[in-house]
VOBA-1610 file (N, C-alpha, C; in pm, whole numbers, padded with zeros to 5 digits, always signed):
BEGIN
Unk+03611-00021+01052Unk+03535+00086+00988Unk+03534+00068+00836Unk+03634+00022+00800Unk+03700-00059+00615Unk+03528-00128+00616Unk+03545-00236+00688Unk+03428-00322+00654Unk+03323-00272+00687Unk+03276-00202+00757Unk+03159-00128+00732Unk+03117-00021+00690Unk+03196+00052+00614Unk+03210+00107+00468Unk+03138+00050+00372Unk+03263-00093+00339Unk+03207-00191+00252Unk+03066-00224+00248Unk+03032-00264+00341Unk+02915-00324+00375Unk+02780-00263+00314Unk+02807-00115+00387Unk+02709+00009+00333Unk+02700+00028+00200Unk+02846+00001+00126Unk+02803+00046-00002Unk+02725-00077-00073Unk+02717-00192-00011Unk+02703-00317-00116Unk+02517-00298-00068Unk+02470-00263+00077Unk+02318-00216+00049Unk+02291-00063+00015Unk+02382-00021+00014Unk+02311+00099-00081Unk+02257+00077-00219Unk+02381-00027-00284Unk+02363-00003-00410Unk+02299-00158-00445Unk+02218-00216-00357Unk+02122-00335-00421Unk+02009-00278-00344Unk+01886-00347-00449Unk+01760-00287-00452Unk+01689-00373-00308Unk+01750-00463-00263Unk+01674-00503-00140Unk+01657-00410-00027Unk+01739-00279+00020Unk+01671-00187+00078Unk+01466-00090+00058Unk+01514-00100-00060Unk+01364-00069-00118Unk+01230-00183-00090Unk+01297-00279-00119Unk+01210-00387-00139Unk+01170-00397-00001Unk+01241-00443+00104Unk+01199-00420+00233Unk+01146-00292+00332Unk+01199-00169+00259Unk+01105-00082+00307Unk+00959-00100+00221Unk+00912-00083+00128Unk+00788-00104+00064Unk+00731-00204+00163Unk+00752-00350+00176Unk+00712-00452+00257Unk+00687-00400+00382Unk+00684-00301+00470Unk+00672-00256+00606Unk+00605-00171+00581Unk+00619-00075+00432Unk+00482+00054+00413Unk+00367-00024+00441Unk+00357-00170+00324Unk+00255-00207+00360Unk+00198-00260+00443Unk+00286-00294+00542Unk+00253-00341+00662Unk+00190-00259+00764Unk+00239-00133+00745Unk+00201-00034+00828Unk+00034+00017+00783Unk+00046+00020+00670Unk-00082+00077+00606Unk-00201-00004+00604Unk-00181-00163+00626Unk-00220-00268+00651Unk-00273-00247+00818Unk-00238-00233+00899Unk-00258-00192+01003Unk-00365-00066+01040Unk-00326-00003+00937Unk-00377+00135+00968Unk-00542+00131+00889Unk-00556+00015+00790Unk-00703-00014+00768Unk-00764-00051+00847Unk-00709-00170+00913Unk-00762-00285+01039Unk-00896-00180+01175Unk-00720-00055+01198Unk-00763+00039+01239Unk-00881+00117+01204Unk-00896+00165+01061Unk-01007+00252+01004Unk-01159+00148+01031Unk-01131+00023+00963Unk-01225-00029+00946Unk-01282-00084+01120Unk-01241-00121+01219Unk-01234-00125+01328Unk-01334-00002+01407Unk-01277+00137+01375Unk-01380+00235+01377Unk-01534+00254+01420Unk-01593+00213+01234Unk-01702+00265+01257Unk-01705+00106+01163Unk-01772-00032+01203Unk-01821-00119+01103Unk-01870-00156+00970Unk-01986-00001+01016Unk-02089+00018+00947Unk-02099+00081+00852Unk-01967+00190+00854Unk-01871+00258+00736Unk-01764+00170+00656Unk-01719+00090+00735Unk-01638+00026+00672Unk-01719-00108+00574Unk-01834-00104+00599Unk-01915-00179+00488Unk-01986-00084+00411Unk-02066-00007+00421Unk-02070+00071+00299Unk-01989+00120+00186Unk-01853+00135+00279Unk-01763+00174+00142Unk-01709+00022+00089Unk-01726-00086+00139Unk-01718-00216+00071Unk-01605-00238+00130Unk-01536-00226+00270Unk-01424-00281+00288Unk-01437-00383+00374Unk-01577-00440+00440Unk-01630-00540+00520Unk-01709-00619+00466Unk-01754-00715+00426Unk-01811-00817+00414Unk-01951-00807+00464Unk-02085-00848+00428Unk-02213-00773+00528Unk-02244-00890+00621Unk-02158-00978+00627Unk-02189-01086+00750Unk-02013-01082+00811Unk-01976-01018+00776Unk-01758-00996+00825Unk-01843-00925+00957Unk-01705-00997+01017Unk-01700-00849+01174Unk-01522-00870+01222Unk-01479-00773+01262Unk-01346-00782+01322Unk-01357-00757+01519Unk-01324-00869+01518Unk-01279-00876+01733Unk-01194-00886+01770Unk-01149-00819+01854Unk-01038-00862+01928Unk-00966-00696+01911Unk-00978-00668+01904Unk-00894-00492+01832Unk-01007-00353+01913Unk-00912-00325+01933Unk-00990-00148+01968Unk-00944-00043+01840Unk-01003+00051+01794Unk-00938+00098+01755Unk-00897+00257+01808Unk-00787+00250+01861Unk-00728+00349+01951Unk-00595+00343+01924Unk-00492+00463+01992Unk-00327+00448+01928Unk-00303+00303+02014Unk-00291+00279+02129Unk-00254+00119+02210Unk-00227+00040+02140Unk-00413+00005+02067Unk-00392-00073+02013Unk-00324-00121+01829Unk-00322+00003+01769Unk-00271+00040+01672Unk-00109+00039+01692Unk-00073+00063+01768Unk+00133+00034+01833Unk+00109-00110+01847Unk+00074-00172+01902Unk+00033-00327+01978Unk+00038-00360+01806Unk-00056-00368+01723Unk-00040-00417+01574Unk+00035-00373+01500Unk+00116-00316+01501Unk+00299-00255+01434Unk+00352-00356+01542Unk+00388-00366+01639Unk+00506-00469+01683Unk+00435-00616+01697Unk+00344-00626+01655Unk+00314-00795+01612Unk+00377-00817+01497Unk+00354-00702+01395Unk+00395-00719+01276Unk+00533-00717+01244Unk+00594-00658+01363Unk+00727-00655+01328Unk+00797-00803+01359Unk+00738-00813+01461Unk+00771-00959+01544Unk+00700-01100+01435Unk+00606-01058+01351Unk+00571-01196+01266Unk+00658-01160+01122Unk+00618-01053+01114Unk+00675-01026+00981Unk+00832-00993+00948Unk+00919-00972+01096Unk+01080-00925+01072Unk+01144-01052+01110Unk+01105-01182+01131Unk+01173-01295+01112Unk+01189-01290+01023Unk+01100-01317+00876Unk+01098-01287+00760Unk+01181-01198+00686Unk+01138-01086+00705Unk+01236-00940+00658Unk+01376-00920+00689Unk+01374-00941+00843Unk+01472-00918+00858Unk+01601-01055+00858Unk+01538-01182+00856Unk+01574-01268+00821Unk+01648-01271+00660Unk+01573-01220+00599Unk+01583-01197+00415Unk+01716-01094+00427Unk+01700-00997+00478Unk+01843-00951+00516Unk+01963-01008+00582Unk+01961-01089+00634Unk+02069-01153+00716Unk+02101-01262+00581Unk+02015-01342+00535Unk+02041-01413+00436Unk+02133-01317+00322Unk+02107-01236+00274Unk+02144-01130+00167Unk+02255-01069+00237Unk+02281-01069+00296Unk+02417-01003+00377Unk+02529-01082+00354Unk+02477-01232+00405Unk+02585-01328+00415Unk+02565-01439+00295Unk+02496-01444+00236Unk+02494-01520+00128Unk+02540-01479+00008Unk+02525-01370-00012Unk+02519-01346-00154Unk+02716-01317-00152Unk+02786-01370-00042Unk+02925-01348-00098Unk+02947-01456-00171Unk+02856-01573-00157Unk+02908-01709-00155Unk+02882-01735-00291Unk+02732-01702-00358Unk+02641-01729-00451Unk+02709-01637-00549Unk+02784-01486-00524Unk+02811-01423-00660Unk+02994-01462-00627Unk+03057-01522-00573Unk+03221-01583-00578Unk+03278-01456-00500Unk+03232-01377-00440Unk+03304-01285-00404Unk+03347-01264-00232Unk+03344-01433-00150Unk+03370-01478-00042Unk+03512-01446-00039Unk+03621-01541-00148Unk+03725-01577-00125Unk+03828-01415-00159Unk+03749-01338-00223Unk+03787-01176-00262Unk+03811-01123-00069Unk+03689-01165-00024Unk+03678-01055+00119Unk+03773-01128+00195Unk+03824-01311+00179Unk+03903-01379+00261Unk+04045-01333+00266Unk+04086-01312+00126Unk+04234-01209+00107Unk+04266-01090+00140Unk+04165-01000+00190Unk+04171-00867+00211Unk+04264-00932+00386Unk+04381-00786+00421Unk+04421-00763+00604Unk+04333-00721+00652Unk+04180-00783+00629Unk+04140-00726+00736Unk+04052-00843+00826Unk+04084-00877+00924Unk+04009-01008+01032Unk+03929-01043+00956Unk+03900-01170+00987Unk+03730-01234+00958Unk+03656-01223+01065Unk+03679-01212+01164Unk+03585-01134+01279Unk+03536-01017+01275Unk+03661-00898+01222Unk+03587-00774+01182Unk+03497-00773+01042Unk+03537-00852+00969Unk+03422-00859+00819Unk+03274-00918+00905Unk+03254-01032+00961Unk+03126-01088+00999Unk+03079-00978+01115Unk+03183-00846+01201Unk+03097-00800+01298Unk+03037-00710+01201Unk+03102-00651+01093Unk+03056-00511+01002Unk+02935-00567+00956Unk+02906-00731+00906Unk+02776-00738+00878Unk+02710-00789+00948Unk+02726-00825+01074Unk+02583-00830+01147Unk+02559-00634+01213Unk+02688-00568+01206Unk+02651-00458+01243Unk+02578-00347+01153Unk+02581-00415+01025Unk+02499-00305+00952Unk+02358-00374+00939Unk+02331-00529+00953Unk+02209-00613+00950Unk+02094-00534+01059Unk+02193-00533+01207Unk+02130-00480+01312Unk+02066-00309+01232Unk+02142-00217+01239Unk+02104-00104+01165Unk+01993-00071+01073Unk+02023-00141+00986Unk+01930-00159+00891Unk+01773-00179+00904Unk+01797-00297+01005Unk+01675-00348+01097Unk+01600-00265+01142Unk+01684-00165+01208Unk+01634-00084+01374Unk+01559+00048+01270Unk+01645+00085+01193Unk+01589+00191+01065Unk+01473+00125+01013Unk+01437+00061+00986Unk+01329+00008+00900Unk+01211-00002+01047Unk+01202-00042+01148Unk+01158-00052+01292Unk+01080+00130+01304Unk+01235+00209+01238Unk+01143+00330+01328Unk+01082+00350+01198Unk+01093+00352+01102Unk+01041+00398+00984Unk+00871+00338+00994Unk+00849+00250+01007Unk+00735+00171+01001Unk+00680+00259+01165Unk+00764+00294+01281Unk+00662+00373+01381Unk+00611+00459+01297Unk+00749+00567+01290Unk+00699+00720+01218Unk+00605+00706+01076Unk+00539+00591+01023Unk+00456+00588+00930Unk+00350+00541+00979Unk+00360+00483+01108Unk+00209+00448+01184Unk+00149+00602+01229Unk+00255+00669+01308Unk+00203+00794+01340Unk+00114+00873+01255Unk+00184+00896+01129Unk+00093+00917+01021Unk-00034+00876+00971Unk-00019+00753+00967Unk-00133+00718+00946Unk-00252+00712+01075Unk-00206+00700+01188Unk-00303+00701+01326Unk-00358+00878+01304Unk-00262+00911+01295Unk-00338+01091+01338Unk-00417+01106+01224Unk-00406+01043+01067Unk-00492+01062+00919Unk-00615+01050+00947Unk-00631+00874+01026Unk-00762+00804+01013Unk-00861+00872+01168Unk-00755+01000+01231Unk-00797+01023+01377Unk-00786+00937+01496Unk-00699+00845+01546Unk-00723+00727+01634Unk-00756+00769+01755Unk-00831+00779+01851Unk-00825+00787+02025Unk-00703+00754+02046Unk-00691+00775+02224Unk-00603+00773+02304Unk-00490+00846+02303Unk-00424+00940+02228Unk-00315+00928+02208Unk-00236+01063+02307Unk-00143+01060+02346Unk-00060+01114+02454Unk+00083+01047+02427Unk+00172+01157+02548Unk+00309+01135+02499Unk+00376+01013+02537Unk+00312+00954+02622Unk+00327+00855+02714Unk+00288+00723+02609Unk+00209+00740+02584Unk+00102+00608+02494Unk+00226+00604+02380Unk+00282+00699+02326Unk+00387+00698+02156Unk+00464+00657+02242Unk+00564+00653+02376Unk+00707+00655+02425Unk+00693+00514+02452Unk+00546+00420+02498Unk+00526+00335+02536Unk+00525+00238+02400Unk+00496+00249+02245Unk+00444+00190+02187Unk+00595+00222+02079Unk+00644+00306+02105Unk+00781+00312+02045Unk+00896+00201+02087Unk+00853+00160+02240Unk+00949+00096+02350Unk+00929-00043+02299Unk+00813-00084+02278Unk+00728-00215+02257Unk+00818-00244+02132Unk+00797-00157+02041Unk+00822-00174+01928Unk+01003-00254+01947Unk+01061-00126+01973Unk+01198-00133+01972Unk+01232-00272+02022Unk+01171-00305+02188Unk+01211-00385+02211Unk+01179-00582+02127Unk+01049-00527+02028Unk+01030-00668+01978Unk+01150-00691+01848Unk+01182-00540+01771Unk+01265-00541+01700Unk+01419-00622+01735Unk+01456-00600+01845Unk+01594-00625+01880Unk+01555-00789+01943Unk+01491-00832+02017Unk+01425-00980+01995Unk+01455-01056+01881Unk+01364-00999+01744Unk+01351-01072+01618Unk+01510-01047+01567Unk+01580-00939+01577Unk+01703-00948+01519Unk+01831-00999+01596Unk+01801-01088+01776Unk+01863-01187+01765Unk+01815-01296+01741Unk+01736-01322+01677Unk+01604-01448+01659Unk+01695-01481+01501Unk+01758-01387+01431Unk+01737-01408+01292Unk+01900-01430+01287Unk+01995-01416+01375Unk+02153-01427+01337Unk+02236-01627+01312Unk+02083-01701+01376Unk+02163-01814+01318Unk+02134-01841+01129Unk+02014-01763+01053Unk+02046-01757+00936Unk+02178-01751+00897Unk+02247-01640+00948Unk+02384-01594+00885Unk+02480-01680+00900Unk+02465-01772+00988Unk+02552-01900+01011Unk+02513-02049+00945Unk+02376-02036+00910Unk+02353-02119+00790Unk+02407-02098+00651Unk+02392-01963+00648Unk+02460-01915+00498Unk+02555-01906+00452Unk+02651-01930+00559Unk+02762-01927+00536Unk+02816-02037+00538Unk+02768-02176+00643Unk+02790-02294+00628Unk+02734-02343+00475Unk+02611-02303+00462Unk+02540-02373+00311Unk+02622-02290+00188Unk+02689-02184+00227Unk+02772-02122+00088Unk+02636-02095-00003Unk+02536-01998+00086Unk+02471-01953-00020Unk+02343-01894+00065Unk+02219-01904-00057Unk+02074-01875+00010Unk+02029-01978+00085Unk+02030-02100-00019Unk+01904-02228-00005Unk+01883-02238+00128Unk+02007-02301+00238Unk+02010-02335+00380Unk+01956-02283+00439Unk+01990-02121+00435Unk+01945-02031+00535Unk+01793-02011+00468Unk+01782-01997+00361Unk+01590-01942+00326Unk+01506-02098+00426Unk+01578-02191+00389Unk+01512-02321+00467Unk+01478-02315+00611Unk+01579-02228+00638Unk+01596-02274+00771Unk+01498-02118+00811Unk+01502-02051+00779Unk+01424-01924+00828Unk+01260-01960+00782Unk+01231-02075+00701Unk+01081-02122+00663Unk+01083-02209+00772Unk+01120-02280+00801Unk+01128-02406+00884Unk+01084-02350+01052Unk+01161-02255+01112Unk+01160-02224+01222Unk+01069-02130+01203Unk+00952-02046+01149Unk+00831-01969+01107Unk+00752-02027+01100Unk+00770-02131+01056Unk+00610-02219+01070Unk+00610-02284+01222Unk+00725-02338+01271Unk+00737-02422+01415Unk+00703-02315+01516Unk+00720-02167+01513Unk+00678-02057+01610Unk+00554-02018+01571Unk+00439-02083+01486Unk+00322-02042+01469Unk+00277-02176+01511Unk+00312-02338+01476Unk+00287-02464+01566Unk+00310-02465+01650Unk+00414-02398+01724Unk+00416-02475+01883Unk+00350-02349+01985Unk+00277-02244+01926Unk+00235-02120+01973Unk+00089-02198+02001Unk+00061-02220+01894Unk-00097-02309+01865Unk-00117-02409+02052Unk-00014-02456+02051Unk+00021-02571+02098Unk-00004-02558+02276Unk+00058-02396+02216Unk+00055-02343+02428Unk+00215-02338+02425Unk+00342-02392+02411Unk+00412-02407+02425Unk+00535-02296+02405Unk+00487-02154+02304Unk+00562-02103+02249Unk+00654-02003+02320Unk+00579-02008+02463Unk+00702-01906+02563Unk+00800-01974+02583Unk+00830-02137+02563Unk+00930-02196+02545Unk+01062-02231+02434Unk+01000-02110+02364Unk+01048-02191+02192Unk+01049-02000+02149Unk+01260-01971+02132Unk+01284-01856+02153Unk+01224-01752+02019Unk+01218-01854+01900Unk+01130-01738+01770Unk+00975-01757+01840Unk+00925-01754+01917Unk+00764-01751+01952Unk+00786-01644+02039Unk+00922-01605+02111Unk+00864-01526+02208Unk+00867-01402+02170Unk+00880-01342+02086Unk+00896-01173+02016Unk+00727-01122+02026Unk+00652-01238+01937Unk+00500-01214+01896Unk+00413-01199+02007Unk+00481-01331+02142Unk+00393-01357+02230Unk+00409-01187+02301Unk+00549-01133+02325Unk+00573-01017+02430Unk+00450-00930+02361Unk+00460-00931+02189Unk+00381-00807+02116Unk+00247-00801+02153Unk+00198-00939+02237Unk+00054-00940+02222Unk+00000-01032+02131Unk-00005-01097+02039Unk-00106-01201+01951Unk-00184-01287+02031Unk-00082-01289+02159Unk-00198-01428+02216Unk-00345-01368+02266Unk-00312-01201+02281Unk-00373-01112+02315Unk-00408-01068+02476Unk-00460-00947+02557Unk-00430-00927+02667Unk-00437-01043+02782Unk-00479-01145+02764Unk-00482-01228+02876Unk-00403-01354+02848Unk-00329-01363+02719Unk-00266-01428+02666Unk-00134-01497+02719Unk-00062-01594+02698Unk+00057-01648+02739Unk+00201-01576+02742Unk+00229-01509+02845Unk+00324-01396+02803Unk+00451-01464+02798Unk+00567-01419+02771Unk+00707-01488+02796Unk+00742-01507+02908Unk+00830-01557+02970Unk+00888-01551+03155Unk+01035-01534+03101Unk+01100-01501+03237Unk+01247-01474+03182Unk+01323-01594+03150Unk+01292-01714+03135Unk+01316-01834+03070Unk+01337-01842+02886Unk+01173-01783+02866Unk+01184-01742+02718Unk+01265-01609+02646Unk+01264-01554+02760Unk+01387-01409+02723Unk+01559-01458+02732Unk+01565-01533+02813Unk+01661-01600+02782Unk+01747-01695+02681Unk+01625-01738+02635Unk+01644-01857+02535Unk+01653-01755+02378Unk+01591-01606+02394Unk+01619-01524+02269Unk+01782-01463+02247Unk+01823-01430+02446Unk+01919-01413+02432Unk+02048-01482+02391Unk+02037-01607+02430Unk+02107-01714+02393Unk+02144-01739+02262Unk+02066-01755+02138Unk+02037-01760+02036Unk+02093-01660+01999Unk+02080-01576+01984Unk+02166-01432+01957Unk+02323-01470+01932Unk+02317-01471+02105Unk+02488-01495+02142Unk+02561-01624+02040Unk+02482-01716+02043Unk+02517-01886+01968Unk+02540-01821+01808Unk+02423-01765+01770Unk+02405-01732+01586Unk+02548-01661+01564Unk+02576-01486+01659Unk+02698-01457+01631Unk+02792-01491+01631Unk+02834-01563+01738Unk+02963-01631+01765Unk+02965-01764+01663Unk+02873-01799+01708Unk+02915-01917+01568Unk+02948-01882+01457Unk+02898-01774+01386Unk+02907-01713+01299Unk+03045-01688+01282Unk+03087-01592+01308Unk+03222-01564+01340Unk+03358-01692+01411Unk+03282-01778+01436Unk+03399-01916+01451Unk+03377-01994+01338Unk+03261-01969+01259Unk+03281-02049+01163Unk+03364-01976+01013Unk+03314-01847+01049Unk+03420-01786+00961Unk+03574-01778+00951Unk+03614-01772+01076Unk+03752-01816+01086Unk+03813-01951+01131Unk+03722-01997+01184Unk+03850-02160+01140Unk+03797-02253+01011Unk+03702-02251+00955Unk+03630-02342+00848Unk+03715-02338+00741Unk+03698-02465+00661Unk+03804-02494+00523Unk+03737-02398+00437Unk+03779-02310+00403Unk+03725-02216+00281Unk+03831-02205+00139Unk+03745-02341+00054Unk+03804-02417-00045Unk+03811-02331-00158Unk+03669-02232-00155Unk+03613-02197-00246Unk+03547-02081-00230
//
């Protein structure tokens, strides 16, 4: 509970909470144009937000499909985000010297690495509903169809469940960062595997390849699209399990010189 104390106070008091909520306002609000403009075409070019030869396909605009584009986004965009957090969690002990401070403290190195993947997870899941409860807003502003209690419980579920996907998708960062003693590794390695889940998606291949399968469950490939099998749900779970534990074995047996 010591270390996740700690933990809390070190994102309370850095500005990357902000920064990543803003990044999901706009994501949300981003969505919620797609939506407006989706609407009525013909409005959305008069007021100049369409192009007079633009058209948008593939989208309804209704709540479905407005939930369906919040958990794509969470699923393309929280590798990223929430990746940037896992990096910032575990890096920045290394980068400001204040590793070998948390190594002297009685308290485990298992319980220090669970307090921060346990406030990473948190953090995550908060920012997840924050971005629903700001879709809501914005769906009921712009007026969307469909909407019932069933359609929010369903598009809340979607959500949740792509969230907890991408945030075991993102825990071998924290084991880069801690091996690389810093950002660089892990920012590499969270670019590296973002572009390979948008190539091997291209490819057909991405229900095989465990950062592709968050986007594919959300829908991008779209309704008739390549869904995951429990092969690719597996391979998210896996990853999870590998990022933490490694994590935490590398924290306690590794030469920590420095």
């Amino acid at each position: 509970m010591n270390a996740i104390a700690a933990e809390l106070l070190k994102a309370r008091r850095s500005r990357l909470p902000w920064v990543t909520a803003v990044a999901f306002t706009i994501a949300a609000g981003f969505g919620g144009l797609v939506m407006f403009i989706l609407q009525d075409l013909r409005r959305a070019r008069a007021l100049g937000l369409l192009g007079a030869k633009a058209s948008l396909t593939g989208g309804t605009a209704d709540w479905p499909g407005y939930f369906a584009l919040l958990a794509q986004t969470v699923a393309v965009g929280g590798t990223l985000l929430f990746g940037l957090i896992v990096v910032w969690v575990f890096g920045r002990e290394f980068s400001q010297g204040t590793a070998k401070d948390l190594l002297a403290l009685p308290t485990p190195r298992t319980a220090i690495v669970g307090a921060k993947f346990g406030v990473v997870a948190a953090w995550s899941l908060l920012l997840t509903l924050y971005t629903y409860l700001l879709g809501l807003a914005i769906g009921s502003a712009i007026g969307l169809t469909g909407s019932s209690a069933a359609t929010a419980a369903a598009g809340l579920g979607n959500l949740l469940l792509t969230a907890a996907m991408t945030i075991a998708l993102v825990t071998p960062f924290a084991l880069a960062a801690s091996a690389g003693r810093g950002y660089l590794a892990s920012v590499a390695a969270m670019f590296v595997v973002t572009f390979l889940a948008q190539v091997i998606t291209l490819l057909g291949y991405g229900r095989y390849f465990p950062w592709s399968v968050p986007a594919l469950f959300a829908g991008t490939a779209g309704p008739q699209g390549d869904l995951p099998g429990p092969l690719g749900y597996g391979l998210v779970v896996l990853v999870g399990v590998l990022g933490t534990t490694g994590t935490a074995a590398w924290w306690k047996l590794a030469d920590q010189d420095r």
